[in-house]
C-alpha positions as CSV (number, residue, x, y, z in Angstrom):
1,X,111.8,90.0,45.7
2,X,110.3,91.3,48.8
3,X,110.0,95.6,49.4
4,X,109.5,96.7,52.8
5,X,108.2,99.6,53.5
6,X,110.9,100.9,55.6
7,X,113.2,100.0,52.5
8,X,111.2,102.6,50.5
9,X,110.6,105.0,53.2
10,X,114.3,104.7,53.5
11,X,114.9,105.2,49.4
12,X,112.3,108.5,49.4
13,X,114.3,110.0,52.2
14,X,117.7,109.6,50.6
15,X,116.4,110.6,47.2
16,X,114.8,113.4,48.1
17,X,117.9,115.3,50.5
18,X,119.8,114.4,47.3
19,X,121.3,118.1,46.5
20,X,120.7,117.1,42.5
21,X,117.5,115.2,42.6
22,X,116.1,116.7,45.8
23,X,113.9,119.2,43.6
24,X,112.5,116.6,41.2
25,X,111.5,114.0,44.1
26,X,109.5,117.0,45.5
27,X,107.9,117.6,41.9
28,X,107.6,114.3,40.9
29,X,105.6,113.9,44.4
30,X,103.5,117.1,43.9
31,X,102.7,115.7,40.4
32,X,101.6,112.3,41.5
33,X,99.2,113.9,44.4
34,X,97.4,116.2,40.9
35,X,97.6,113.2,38.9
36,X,93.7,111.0,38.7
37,X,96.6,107.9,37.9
38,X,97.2,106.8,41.1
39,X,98.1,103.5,43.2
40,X,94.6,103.7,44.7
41,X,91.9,105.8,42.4
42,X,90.6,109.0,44.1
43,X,87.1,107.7,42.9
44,X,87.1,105.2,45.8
45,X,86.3,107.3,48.8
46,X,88.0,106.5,51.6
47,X,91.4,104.1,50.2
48,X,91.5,106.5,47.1
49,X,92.5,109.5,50.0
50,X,94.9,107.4,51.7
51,X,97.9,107.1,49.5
52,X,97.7,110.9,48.4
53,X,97.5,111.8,52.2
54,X,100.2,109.1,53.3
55,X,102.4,110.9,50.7
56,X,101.5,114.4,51.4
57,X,102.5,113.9,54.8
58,X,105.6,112.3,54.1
59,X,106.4,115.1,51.9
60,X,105.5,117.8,54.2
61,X,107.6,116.0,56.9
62,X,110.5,115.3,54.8
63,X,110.6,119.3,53.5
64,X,110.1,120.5,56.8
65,X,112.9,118.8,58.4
66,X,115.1,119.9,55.7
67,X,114.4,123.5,56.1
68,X,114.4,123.2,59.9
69,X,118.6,121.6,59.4
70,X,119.4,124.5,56.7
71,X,118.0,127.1,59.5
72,X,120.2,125.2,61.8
73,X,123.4,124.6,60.2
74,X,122.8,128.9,59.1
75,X,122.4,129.5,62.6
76,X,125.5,127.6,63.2
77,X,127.7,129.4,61.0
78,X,126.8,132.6,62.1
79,X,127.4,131.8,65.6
80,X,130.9,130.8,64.7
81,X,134.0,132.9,64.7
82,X,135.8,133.0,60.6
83,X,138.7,130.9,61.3
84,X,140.9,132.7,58.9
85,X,141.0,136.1,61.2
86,X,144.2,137.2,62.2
87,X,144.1,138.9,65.8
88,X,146.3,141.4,66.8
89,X,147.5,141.2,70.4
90,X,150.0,144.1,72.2
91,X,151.9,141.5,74.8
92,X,155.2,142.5,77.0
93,X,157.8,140.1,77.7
94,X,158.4,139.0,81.5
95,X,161.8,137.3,82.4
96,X,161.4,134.6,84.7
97,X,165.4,136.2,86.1
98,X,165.5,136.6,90.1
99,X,166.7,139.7,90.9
């Protein structure tokens, strides 16, 4: 079985703009970067820094972005008329007749 790390990349980014499981990814995440278990051990000093860092990052981007489209999409809706509002209009007939 081969993982790519586009394929997980790919699985993070779903899983964590999930609207259920969106909040756990992020604590799960949080958790991991605390945690002294990691892929790489935080004793070594320079590869120990790089998964917590490459996740951090990932995390920060992946939050970010998701605030930035909520602000958005708000923005959005505010900027658009309810489409449910009934206008009232005063209008005269005009005959198309020749006199």
């Amino acid at each position: 079985m081969k993982i790519s790390l586009s394929a997980i990349y790919n699985w993070y980014r779903t899983a964590i703009r999930h609207p259920k499981y969106g909040i756990w990814v992020v604590v799960a995440t949080l958790v991991y970067l605390v945690s002294p278990i990691d892929l790489s051990p935080d004793i070594f000093p320079i590869a120990g820094q790089i998964d917590d860092f490459i996740l951090f990052s990932l995390l920060m981007t992946e939050v970010s972005q998701i605030a930035i489209d909520k602000y958005r999409n708000r923005k959005q809706e505010e900027n658009t008329p309810p489409s449910d509002v009934t206008v009232e209009v005063e209008a005269e007939t005009v005959s198309t007749e020749k006199v």
